[in-house]
Structures are given as structure tokens and as C-alpha cells.
C-alpha positions as CSV (number, residue, x, y, z in Angstrom):
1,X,-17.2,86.8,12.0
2,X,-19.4,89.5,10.4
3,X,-19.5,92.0,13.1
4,X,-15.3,91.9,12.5
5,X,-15.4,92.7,9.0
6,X,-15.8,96.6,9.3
7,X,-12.8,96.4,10.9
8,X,-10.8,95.8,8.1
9,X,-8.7,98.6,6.5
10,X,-7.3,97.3,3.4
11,X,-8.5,97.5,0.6
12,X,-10.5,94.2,0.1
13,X,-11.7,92.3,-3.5
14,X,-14.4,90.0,-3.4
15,X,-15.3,87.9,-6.3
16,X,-18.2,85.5,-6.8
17,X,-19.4,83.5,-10.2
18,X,-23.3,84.5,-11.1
19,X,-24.0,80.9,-11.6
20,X,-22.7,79.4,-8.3
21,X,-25.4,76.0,-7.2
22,X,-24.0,76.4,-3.5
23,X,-23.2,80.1,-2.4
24,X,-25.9,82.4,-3.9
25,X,-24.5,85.8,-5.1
26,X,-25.6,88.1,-2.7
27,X,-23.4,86.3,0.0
28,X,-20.8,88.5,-2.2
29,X,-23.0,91.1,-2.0
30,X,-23.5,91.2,1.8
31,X,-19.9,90.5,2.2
32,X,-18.7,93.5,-0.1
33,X,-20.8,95.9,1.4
34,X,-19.9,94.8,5.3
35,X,-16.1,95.2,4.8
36,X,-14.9,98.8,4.0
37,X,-13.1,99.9,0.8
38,X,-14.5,96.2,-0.6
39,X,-14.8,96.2,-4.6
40,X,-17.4,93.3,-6.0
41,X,-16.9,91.9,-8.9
42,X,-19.3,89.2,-10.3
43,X,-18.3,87.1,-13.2
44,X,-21.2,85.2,-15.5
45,X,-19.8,81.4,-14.6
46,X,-20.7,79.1,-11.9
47,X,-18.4,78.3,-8.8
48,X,-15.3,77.7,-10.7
49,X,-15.0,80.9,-12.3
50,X,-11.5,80.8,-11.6
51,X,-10.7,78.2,-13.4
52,X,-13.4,78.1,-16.8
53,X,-12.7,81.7,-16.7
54,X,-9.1,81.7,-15.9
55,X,-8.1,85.1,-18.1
56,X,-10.9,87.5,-17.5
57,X,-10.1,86.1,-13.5
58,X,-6.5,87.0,-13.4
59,X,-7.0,90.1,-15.3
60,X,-9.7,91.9,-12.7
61,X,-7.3,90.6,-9.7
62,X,-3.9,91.9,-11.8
63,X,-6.3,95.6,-12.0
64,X,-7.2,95.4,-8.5
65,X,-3.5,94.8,-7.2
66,X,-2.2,98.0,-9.4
């Protein structure tokens, strides 16, 4: 599906823990910058940032959805 993703319009948030075993952070990185108007955002937690860091999670997506 990568040759898709530049045809996406909206605006697109990718997130990814720093600290993640299984799916190295530039996969984010590669993703963000392939799909246009993407915003990265890496938290310092493994893979289930968005759950040991449930707050600082739900705060970046609340900003982004504004």
C-alpha cells in the first residue's frame, strides 16, 4: 500500500512509542513522511504507549483533532 499513501488528503497523525521490540520507529518515520499533511509524534514508551501513557496519549490526539 505505500505507493497509495500520497494519495491521501486529510490531514493524517501518526504515532509510534520510542521503545517499541516489534515495529522500529522509523516505520513512523517512513510512514509520516509518505502520506501528505502527516504530523509524527513519538512518545518515550514501548508499544503500548497508549495505554502506560494513557494522558500524554489522549492529549496529543485531543490537539491534533482541534
Amino acid at each position: 500500500s505505500l505507493p497509495w499513501l500520497r494519495l491521501l488528503r486529510q490531514p493524517t497523525l501518526v504515532m509510534a512509542g520510542t521503545d517499541d521490540p516489534l515495529v522500529p520507529t522509523i516505520n513512523a518515520r517512513i510512514l509520516a513522511r509518505l502520506v501528505p499533511d502527516a504530523r509524527l509524534v513519538t512518545i518515550d514508551d514501548g508499544r503500548l504507549f497508549l495505554v502506560t501513557s494513557a494522558p500524554e496519549s489522549a492529549r496529543i490526539v485531543a490537539e491534533f483533532l482541534q
